[in-house]
C-alpha positions in Angstrom: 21.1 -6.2 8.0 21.0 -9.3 9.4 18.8 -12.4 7.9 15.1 -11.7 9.5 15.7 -8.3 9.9 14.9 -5.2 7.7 17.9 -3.2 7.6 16.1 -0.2 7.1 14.1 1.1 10.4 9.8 0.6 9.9 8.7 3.9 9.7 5.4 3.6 9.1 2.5 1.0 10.3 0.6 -0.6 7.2 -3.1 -0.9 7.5 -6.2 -1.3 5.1 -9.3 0.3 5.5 -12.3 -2.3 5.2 -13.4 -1.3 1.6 -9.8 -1.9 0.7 -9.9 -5.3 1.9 -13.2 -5.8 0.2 -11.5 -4.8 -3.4 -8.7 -7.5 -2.4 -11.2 -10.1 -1.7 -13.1 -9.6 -4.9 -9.7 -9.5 -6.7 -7.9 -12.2 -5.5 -11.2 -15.0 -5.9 -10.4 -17.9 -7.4 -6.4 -17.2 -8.0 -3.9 -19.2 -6.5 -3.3 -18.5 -2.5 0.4 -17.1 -3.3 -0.5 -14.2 -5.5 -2.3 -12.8 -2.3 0.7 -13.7 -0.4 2.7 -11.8 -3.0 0.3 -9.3 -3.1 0.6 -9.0 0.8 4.3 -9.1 1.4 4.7 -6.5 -1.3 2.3 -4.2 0.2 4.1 -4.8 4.4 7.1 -3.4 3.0 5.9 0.0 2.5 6.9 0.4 6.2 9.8 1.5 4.7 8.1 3.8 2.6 9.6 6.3 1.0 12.7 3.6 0.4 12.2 2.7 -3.3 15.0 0.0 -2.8 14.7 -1.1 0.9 16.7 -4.9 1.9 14.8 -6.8 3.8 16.0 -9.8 5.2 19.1 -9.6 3.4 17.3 -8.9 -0.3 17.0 -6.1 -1.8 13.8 -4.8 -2.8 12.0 -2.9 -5.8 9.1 -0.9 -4.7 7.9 0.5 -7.5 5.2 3.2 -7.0 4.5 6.9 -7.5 2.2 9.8 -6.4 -1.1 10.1 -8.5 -0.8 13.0 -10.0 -3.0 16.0 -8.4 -3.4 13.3 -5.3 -2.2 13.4 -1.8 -2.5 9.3 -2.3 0.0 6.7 -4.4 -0.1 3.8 -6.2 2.3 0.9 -5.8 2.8 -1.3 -8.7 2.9 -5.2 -8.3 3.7 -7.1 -10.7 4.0 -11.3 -10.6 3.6 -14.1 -13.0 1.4 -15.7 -10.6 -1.4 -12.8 -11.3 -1.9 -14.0 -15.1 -1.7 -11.4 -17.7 -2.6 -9.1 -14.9 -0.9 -6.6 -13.0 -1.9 -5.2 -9.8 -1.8 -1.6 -8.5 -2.7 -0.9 -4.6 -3.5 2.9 -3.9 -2.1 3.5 -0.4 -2.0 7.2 1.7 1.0 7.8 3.9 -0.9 9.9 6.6 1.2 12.9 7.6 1.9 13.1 11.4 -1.1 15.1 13.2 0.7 18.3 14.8 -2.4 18.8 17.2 -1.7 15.4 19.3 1.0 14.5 21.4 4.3 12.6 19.4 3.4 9.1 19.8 6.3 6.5 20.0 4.2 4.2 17.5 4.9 5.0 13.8 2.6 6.6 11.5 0.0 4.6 9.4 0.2 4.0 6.0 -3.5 2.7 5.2 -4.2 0.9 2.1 -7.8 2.8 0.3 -7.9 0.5 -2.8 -6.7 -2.3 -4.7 -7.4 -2.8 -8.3 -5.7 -4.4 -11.2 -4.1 -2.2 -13.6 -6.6 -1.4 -16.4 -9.0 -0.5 -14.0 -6.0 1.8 -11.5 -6.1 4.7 -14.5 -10.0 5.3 -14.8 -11.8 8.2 -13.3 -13.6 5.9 -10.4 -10.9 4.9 -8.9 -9.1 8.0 -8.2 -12.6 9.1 -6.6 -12.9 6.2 -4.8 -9.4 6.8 -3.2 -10.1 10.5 -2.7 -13.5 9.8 -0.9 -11.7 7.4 1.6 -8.5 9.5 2.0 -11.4 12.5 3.2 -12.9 9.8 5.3 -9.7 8.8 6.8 -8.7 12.5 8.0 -12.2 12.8 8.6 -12.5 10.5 11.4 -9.0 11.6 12.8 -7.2 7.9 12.8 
């Protein structure tokens, strides 16, 4: 591709639910503003999701993430000096296309259910947490 371009096509449009956004917030006070814009820019190129090694602008990429086990949700690892000793993990659910309406020309949603850092990604809560959004998600019918 060409620089400013993703050479891959956006597949998927990334969006966070608001308790999502709340984890981030809690997370991120009181680190420096570029781990969130790490954190951030990491997370946008799951457009190109299921790519593991998309280029983007010319770069290629490492997304490193996999299905939770017994999950219909994933986790993407981030990982940055700029987070400390800390690694980050954001729990995302690639929402499959909804046979019952008509094919719309805008992509499918990704939506970001939960952001944690890594010693708390493994514990039982969060994989609840993520379930009870996912439910709510499909719920609602977004």
């Amino acid at each position: 591709g060409t620089a400013g371009t993703r050479s891959s096509e956006s597949v998927w449009h990334v969006a966070a639910i608001v308790p999502a956004k709340r984890d981030a917030e809690r997370l991120f006070k009181g680190l420096p503003s570029e781990s969130r814009a790490i954190a951030i820019d990491q997370t946008r190129n799951l457009a190109l999701f299921p790519e593991r090694q998309p280029v983007v602008d010319g770069q290629l990429l490492d997304l490193d993430f996999e299905r939770v086990k017994g999950e219909v949700f994933y986790r993407l690892r981030i990982d940055d000096a700029s987070f400390g000793e800390r690694s980050l993990r954001v729990f995302f659910y690639p929402q499959p296309d909804n046979k019952g309406r008509e094919k719309s020309k805008r992509a499918r949603t990704i939506w970001i259910i939960g952001v944690a850092w890594r010693k708390d990604a493994y514990k039982q809560h969060m994989s609840v947490r993520c379930r009870r959004r996912v439910q709510e998600i499909v719920q609602q019918g977004r």
